[in-house]
Backbone as XML, in Angstrom:
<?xml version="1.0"?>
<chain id="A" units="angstrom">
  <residue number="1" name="UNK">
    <atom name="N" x="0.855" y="-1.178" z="0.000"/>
    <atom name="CA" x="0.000" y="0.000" z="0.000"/>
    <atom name="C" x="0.897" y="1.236" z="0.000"/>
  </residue>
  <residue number="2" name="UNK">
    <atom name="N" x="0.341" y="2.138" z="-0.768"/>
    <atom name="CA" x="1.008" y="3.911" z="-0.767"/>
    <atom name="C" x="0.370" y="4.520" z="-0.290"/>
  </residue>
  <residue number="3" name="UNK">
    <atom name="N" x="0.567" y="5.246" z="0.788"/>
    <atom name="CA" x="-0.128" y="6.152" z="1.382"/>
    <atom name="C" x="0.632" y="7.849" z="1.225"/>
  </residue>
  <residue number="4" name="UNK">
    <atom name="N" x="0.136" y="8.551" z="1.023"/>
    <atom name="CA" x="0.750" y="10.346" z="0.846"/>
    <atom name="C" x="-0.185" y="11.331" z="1.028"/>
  </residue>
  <residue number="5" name="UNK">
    <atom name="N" x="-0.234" y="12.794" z="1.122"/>
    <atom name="CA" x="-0.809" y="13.366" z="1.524"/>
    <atom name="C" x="-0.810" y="14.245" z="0.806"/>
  </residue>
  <residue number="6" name="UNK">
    <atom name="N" x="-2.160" y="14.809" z="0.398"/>
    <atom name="CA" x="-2.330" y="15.718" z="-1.116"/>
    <atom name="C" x="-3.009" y="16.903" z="-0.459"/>
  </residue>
  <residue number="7" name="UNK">
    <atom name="N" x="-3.273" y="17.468" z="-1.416"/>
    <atom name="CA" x="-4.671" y="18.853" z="-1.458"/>
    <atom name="C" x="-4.946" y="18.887" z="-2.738"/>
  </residue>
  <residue number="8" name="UNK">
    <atom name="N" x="-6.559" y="18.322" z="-2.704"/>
    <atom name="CA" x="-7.387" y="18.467" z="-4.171"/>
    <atom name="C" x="-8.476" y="19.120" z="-3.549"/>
  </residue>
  <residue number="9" name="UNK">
    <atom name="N" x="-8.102" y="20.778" z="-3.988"/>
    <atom name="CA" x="-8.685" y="21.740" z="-3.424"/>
    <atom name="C" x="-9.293" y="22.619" z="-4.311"/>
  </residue>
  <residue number="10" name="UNK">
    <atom name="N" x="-9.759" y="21.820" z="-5.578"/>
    <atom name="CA" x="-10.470" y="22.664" z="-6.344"/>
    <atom name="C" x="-11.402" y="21.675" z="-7.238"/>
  </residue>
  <residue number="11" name="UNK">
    <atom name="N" x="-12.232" y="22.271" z="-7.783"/>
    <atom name="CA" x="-13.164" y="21.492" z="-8.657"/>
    <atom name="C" x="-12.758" y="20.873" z="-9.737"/>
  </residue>
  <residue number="12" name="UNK">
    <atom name="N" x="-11.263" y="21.205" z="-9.954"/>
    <atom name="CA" x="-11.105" y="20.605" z="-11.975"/>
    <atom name="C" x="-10.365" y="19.485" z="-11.119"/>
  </residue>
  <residue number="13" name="UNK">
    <atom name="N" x="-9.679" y="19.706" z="-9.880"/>
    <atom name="CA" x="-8.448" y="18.511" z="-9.159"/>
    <atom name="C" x="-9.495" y="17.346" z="-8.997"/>
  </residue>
  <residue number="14" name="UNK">
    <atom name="N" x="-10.462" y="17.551" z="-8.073"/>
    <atom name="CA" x="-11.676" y="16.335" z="-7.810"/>
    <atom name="C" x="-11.429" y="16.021" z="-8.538"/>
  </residue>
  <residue number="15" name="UNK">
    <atom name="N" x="-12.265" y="16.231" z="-10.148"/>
    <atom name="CA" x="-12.529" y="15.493" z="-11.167"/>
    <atom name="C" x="-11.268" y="14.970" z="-11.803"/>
  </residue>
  <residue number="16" name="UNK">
    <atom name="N" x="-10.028" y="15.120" z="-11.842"/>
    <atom name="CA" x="-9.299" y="15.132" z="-12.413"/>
    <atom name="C" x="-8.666" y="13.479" z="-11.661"/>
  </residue>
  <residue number="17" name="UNK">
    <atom name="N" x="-8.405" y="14.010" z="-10.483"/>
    <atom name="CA" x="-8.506" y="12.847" z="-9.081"/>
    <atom name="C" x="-9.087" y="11.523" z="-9.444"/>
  </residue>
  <residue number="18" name="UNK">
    <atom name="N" x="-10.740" y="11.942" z="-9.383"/>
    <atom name="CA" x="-11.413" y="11.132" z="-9.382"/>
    <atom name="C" x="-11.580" y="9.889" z="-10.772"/>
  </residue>
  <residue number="19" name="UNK">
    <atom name="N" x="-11.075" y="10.457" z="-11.965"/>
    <atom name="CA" x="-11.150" y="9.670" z="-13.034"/>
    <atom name="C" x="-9.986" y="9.114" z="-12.950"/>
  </residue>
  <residue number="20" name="UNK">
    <atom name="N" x="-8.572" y="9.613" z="-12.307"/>
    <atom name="CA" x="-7.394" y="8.581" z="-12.067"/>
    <atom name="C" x="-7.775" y="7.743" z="-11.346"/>
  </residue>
  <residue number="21" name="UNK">
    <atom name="N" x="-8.384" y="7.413" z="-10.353"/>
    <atom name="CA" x="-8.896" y="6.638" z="-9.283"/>
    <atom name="C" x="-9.527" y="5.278" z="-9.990"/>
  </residue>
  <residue number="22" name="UNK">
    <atom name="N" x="-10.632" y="6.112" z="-10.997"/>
    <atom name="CA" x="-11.442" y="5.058" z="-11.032"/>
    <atom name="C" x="-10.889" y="4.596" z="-12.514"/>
  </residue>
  <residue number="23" name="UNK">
    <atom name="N" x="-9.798" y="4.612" z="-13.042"/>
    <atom name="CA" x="-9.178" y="3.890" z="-14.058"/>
    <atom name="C" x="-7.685" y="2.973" z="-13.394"/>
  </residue>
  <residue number="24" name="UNK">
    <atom name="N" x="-7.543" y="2.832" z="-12.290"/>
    <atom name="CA" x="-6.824" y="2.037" z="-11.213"/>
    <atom name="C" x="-7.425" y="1.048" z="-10.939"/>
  </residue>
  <residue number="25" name="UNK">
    <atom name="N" x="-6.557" y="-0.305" z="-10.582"/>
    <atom name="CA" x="-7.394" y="-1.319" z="-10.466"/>
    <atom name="C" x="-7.587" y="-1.756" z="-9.420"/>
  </residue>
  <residue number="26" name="UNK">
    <atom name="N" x="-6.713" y="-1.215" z="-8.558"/>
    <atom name="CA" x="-6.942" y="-1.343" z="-6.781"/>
    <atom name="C" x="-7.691" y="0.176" z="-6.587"/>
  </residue>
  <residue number="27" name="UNK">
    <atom name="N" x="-8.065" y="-0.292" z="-4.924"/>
    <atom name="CA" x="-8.603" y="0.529" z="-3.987"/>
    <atom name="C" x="-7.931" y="1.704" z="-3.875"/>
  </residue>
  <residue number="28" name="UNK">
    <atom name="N" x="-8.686" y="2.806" z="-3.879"/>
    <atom name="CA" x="-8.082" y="4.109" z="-3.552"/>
    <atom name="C" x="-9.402" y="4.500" z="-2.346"/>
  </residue>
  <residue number="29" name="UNK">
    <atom name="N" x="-8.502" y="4.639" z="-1.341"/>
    <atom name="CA" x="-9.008" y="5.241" z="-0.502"/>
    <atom name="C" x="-8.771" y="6.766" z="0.401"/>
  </residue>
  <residue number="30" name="UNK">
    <atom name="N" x="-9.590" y="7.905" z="0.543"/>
    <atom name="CA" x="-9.380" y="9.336" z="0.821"/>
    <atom name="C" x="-9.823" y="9.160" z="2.469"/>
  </residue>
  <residue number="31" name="UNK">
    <atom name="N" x="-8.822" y="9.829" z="3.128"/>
    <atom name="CA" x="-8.867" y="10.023" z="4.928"/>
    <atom name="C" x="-8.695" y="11.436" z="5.223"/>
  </residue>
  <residue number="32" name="UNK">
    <atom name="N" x="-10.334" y="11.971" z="6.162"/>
    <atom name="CA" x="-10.198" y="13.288" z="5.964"/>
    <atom name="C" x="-10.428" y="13.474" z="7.753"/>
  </residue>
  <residue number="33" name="UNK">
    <atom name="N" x="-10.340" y="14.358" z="8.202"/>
    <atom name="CA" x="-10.543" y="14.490" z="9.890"/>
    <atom name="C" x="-9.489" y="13.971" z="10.564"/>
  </residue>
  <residue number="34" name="UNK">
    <atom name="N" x="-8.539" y="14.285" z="10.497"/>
    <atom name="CA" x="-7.089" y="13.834" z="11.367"/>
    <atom name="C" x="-7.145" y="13.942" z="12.693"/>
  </residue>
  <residue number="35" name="UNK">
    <atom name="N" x="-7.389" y="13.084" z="13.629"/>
    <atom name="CA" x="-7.140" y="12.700" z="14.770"/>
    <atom name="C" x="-6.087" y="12.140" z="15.574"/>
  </residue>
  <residue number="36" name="UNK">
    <atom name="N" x="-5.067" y="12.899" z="16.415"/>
    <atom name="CA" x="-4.213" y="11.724" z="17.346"/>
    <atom name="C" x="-4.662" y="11.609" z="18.410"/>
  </residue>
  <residue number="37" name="UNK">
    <atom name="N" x="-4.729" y="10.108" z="18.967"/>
    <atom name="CA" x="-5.571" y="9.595" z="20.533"/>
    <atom name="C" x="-4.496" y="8.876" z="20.595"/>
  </residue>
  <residue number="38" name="UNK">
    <atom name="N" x="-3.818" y="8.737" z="21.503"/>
    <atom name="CA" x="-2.775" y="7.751" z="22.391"/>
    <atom name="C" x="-1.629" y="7.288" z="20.998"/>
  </residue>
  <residue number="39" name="UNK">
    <atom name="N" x="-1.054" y="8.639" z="20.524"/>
    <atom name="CA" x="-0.025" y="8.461" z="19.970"/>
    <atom name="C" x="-0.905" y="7.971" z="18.583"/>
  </residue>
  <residue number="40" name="UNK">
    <atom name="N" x="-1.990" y="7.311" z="18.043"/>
    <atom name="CA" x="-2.525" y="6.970" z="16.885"/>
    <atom name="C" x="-3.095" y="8.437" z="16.040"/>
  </residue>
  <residue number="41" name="UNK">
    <atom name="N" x="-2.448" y="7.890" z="14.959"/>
    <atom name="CA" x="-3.765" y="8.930" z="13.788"/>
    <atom name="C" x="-4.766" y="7.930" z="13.609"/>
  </residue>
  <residue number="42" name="UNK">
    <atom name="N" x="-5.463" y="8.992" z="13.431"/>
    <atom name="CA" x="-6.980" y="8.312" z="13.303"/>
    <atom name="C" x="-7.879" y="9.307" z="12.094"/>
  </residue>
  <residue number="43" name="UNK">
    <atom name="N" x="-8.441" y="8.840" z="11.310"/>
    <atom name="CA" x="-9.435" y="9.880" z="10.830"/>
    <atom name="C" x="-10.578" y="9.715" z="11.038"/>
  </residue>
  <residue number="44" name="UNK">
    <atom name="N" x="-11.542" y="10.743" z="10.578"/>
    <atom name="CA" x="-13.007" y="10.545" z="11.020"/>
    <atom name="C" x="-13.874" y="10.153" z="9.641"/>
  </residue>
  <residue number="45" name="UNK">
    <atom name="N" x="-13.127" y="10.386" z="8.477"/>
    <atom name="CA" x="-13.798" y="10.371" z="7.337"/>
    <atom name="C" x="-12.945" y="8.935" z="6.469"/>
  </residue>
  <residue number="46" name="UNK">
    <atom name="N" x="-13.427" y="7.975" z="5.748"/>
    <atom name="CA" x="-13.034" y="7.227" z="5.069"/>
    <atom name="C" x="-13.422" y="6.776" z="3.799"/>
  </residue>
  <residue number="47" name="UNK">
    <atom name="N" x="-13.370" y="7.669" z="2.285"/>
    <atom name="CA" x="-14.168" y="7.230" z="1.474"/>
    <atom name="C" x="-13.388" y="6.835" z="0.374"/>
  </residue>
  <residue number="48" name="UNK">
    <atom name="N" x="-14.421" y="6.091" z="-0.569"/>
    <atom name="CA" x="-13.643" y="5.702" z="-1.690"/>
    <atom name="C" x="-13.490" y="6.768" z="-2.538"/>
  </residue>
  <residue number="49" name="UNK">
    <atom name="N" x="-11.955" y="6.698" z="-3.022"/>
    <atom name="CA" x="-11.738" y="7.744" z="-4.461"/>
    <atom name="C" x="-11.953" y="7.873" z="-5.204"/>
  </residue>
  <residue number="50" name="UNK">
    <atom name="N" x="-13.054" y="6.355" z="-5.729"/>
    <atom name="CA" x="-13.912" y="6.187" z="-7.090"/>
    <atom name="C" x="-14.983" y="6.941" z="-7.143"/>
  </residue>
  <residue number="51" name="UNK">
    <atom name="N" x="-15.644" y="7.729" z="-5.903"/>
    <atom name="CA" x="-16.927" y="8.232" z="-5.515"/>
    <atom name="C" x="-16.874" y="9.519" z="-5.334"/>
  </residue>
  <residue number="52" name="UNK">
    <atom name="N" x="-17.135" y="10.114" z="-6.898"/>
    <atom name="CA" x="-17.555" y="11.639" z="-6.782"/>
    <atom name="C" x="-18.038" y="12.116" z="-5.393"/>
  </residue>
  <residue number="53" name="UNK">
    <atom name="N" x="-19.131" y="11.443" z="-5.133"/>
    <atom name="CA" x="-20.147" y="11.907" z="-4.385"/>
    <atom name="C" x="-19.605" y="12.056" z="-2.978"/>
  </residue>
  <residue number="54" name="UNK">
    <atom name="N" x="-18.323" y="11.095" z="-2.753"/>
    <atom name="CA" x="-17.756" y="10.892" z="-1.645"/>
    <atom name="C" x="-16.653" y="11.847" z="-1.540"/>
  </residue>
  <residue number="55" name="UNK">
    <atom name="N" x="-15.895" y="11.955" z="-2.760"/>
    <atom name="CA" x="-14.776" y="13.584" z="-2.871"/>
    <atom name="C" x="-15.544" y="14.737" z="-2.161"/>
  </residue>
  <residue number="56" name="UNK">
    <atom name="N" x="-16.582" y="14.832" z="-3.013"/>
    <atom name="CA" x="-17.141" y="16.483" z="-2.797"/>
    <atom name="C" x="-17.743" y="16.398" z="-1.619"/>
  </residue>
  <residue number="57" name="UNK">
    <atom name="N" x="-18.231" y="15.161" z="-0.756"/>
    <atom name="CA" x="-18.696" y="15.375" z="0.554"/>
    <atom name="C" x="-17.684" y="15.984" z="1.686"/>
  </residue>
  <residue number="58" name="UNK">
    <atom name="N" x="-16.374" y="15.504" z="1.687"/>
    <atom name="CA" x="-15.448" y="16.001" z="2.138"/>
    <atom name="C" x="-14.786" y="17.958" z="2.730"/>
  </residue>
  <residue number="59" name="UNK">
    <atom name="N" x="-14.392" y="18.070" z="3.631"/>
    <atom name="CA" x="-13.648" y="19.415" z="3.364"/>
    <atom name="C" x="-12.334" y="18.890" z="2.584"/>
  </residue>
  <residue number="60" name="UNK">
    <atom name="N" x="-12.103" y="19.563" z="1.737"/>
    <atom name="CA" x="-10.796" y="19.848" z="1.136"/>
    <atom name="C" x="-10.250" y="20.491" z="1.005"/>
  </residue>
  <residue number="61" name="UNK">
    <atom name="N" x="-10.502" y="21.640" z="1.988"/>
    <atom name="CA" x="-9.950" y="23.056" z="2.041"/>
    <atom name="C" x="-8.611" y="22.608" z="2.506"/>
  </residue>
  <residue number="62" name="UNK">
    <atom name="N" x="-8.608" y="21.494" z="3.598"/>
    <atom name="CA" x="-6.782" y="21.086" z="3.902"/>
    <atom name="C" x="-6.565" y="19.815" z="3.318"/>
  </residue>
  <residue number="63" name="UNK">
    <atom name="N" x="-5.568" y="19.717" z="3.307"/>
    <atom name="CA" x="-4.735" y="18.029" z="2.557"/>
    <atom name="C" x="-5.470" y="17.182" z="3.719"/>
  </residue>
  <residue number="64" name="UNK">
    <atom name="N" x="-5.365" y="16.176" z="2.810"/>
    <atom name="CA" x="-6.241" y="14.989" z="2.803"/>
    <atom name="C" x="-5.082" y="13.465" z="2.570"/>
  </residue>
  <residue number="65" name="UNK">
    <atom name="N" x="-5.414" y="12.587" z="3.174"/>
    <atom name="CA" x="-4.382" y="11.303" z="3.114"/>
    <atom name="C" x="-5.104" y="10.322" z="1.967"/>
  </residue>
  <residue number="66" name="UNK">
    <atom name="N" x="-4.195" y="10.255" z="1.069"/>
    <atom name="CA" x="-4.515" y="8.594" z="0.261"/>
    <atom name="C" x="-3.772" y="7.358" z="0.297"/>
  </residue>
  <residue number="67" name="UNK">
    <atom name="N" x="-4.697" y="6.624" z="0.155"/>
    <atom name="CA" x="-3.834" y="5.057" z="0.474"/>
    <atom name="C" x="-4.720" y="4.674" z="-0.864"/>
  </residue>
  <residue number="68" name="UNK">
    <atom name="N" x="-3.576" y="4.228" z="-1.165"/>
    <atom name="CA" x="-3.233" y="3.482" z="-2.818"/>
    <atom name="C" x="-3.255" y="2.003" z="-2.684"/>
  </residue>
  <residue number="69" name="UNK">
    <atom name="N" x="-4.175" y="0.685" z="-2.827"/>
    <atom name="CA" x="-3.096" y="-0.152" z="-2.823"/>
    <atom name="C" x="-3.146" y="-0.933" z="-4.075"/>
  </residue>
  <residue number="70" name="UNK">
    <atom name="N" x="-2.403" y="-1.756" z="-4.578"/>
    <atom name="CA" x="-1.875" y="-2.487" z="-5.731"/>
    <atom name="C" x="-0.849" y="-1.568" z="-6.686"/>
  </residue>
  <residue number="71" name="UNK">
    <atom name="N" x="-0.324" y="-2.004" z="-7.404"/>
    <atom name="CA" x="0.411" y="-1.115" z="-8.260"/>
    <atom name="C" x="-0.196" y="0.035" z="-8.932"/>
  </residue>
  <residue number="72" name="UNK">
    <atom name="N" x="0.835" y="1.366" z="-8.546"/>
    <atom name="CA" x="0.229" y="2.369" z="-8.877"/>
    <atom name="C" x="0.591" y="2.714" z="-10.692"/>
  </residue>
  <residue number="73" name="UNK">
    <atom name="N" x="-0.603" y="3.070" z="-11.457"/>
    <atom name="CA" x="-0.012" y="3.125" z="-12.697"/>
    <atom name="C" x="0.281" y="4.377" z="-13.262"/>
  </residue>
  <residue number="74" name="UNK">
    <atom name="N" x="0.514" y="4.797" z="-13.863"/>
    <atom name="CA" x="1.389" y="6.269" z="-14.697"/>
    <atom name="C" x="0.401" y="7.280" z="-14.112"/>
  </residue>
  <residue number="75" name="UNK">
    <atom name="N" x="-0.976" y="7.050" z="-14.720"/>
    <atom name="CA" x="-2.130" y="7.932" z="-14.813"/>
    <atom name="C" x="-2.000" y="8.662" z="-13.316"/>
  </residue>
  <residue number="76" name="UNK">
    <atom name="N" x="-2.411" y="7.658" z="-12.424"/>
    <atom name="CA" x="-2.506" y="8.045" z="-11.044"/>
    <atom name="C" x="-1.270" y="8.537" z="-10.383"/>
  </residue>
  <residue number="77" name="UNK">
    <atom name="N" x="-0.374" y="8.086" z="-10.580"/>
    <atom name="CA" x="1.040" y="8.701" z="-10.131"/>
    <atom name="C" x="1.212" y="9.568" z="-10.262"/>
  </residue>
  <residue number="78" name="UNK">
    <atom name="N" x="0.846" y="10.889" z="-11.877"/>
    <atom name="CA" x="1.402" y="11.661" z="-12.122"/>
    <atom name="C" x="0.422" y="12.673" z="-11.833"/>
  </residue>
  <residue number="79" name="UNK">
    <atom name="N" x="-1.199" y="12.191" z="-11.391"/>
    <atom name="CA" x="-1.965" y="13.066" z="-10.992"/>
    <atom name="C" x="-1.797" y="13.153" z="-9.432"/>
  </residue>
  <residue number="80" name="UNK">
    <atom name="N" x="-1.251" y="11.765" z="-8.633"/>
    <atom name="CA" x="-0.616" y="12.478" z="-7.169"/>
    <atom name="C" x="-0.082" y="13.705" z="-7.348"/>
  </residue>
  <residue number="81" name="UNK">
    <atom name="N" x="1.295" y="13.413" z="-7.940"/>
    <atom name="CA" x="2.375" y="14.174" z="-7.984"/>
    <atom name="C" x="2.343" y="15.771" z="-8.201"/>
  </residue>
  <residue number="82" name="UNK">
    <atom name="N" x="1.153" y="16.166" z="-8.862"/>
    <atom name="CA" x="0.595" y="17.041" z="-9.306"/>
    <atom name="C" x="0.068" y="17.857" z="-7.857"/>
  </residue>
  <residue number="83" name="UNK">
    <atom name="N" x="-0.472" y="16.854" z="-7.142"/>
    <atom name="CA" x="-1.449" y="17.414" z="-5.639"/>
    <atom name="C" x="-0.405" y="17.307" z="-4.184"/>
  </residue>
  <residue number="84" name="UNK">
    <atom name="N" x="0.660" y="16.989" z="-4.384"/>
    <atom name="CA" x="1.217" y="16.780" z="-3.232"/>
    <atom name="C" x="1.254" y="17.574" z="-2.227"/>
  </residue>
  <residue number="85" name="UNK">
    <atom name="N" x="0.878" y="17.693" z="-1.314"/>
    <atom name="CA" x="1.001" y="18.766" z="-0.027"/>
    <atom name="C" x="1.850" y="19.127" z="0.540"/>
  </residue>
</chain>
């Protein structure tokens, strides 16, 4: 699994995000509400990256954590790379 920490903090990034996501063949998952309790992060939000509906529910006004897992391919890599925080 890849996990990194972005900001897709605008409307063309979502969409832009969201179609790398859902042309990946593993799970992409977005962690929003950062919590530490006894030394753990924790978030409060856990959605899939395939799910418009689940991006835009989000604040994204601050960076946001993704966990990638299976091999990451060009598409999605270079649209991280693009959002990195």
């Amino acid at each position: 699994m890849i996990e990194t920490i972005v900001l897709i903090d605008t409307m063309e990034k979502i969409k832009k995000f969201n179609v790398a996501c859902q042309h990946h063949m593993g799970d992409v998952t977005v962690c929003s509400g950062r919590n530490i309790a006894d030394g753990k992060e924790l978030y409060k939000y856990r959605i899939d990256g395939k799910s418009i509906l689940g991006l835009y529910s989000l604040d994204l006004s601050t960076p946001v954590k993704v966990e990638i897992e299976g091999d990451i391919d060009e598409e999605l890599k270079s649209v991280i790379n693009e959002m990195i925080a």
